[in-house]
N, C-alpha and C positions, 0 to 999 in steps of 0.2 A: 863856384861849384867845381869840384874836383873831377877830372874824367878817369873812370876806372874800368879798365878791361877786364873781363873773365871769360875765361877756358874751360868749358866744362860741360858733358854730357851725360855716359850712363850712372858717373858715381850721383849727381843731382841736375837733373834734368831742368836745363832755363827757364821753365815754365814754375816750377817751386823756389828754384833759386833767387827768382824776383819778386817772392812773398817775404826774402831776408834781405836780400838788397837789391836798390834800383843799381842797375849799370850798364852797360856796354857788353853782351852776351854773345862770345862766339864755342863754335865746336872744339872740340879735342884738339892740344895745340901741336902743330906739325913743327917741321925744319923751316926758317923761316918767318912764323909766322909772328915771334917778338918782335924780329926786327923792324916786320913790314910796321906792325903796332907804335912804334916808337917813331917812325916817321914824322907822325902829327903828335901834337902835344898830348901824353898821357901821365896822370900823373900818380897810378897805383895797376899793377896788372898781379892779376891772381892767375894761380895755375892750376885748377883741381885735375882735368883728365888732358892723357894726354897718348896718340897712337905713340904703338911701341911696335911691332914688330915687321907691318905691312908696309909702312912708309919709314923716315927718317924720322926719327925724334927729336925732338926742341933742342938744341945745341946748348954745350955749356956755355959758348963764347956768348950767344946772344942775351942770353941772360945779363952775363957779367958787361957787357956793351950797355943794359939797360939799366944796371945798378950806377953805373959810370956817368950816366947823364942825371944819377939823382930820384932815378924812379922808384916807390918801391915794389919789391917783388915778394909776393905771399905766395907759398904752396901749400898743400896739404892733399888726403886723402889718396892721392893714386901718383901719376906723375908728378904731379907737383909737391906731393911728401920726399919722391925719391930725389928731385934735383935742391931740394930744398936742404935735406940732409947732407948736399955733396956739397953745397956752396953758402950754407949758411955763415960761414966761415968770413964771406965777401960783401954778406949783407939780405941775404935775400932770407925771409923769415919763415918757418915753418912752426906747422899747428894740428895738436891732432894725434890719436895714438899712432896713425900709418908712420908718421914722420917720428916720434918718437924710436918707434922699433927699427926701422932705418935706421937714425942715429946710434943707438946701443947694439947695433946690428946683429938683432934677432931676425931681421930678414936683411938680406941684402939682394934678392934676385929680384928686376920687373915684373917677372910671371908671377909674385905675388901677391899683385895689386890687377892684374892682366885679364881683360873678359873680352868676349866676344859683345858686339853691340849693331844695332840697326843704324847705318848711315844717316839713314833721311828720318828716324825717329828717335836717335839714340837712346831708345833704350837697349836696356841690359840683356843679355841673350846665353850669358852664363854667369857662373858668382865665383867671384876672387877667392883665391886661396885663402888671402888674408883673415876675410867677414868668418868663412868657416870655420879655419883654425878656430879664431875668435870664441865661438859660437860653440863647438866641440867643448872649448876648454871650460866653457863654463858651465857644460852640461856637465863634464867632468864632477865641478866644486858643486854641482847641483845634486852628485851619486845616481846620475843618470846611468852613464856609462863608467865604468875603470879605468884605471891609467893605463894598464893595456891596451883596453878596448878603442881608449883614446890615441892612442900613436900607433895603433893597426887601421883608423877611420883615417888621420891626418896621412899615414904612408901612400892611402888609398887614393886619397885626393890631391896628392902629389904626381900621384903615377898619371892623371889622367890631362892630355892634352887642354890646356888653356881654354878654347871656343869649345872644348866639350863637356867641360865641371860644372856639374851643378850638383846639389843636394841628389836627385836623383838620380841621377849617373852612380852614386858613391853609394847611394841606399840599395841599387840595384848589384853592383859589383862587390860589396861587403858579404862575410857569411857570420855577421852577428847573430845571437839567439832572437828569435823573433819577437820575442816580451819585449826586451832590451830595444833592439829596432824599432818598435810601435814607439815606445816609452821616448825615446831621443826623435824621434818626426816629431810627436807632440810635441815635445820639447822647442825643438827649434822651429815649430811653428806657431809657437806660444810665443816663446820668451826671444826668440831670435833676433837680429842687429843686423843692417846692412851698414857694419863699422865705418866703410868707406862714404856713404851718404852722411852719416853723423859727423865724421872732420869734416867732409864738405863745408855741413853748415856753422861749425863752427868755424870756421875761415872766413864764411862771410859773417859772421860775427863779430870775430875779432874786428876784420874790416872797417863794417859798421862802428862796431863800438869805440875800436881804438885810432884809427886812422882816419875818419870822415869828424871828429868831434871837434 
């Protein structure tokens, strides 16, 4: 039986994550905390969330120390899409549109995978630039909103501090027409995606599917 670590909190909460696979479930991965992982024999670690600004973040060296003993290393959705796209290169695999846009680098900043979260519950306490953009864009192809209206909502949601972005924060501080406004809530509380939850589980899909078989 193969031992597999996983990292991951508000993008897919351990509690759903091990309705896609059994494994070895810890929180958001600090400075660190590969290397401790790699002590004992492991022989797949995933990286979905991971702190960025409050603590030190997952090193590249421990990564590339883990890929060197033979381990493999999956990211996706949040931290593990952004180091995934830096060191794919060495072996370490990534999955998932977060990691895709990394790579063709339509994003390249942290803060846009970046939320605010509850330590001892991780859940989510704000939503990723990413999911939104996302979600915007496709109210956009929807003729919800304009292509204006659409890079006046994204400009909006840029401006606003990380632990404080949410849908509403951006519905509050917009001066959209109000039809329009109503029309895009429904919207996005219709048809909306927490993009970053979906790579999650497609990571541990991949996982399951291609690396435990």
């Amino acid at each position: 039986m193969k031992q597999v670590i996983v990292f991951t909190g508000p993008s897919l909460h351990p509690r759903e994550a091990r309705r896609v696979l059994e494994a070895e479930y810890h929180p958001p991965v600090r400075r660190g905390d590969v290397l401790k992982a790699i002590r004992d024999p492991v022989d797949i670690i995933v990286i979905i969330d991971g702190v960025f600004h409050h603590e030190p973040a997952v090193a590249h060296k421990e990564i590339i120390e883990a890929l060197k003993m033979g381990v493999k290393v999956v990211g996706g959705a949040s931290m593990g899409a952004l180091r995934a796209s830096e060191l794919d290169s060495l072996g370490m695999i990534g999955i998932g549109y977060v990691y895709n846009k990394y790579k063709d680098g339509s994003i390249e900043s942290d803060d846009d995978v970046a939320v605010a979260f509850d330590p001892k519950t991780l859940q989510p306490l704000s939503d990723s630039l990413v999911s939104i953009e996302y979600n915007f864009k496709k109210a956009y192809m929807n003729g919800i909103i304009s292509w204006d209206e659409l890079k006046y909502l994204i400009k909006i949601a840029k401006s606003i501090f990380y632990p404080k972005r949410t849908y509403d924060r951006i519905y509050k501080e917009c001066n959209l027409n109000p039809a329009v406004l109503q029309r895009l809530k429904e919207f996005i509380e219709d048809e909306g995606i927490d993009i970053k939850r979906e790579d999650a589980i497609r990571v541990l899909e991949y996982v399951r599917d291609k690396l435990l078989r």
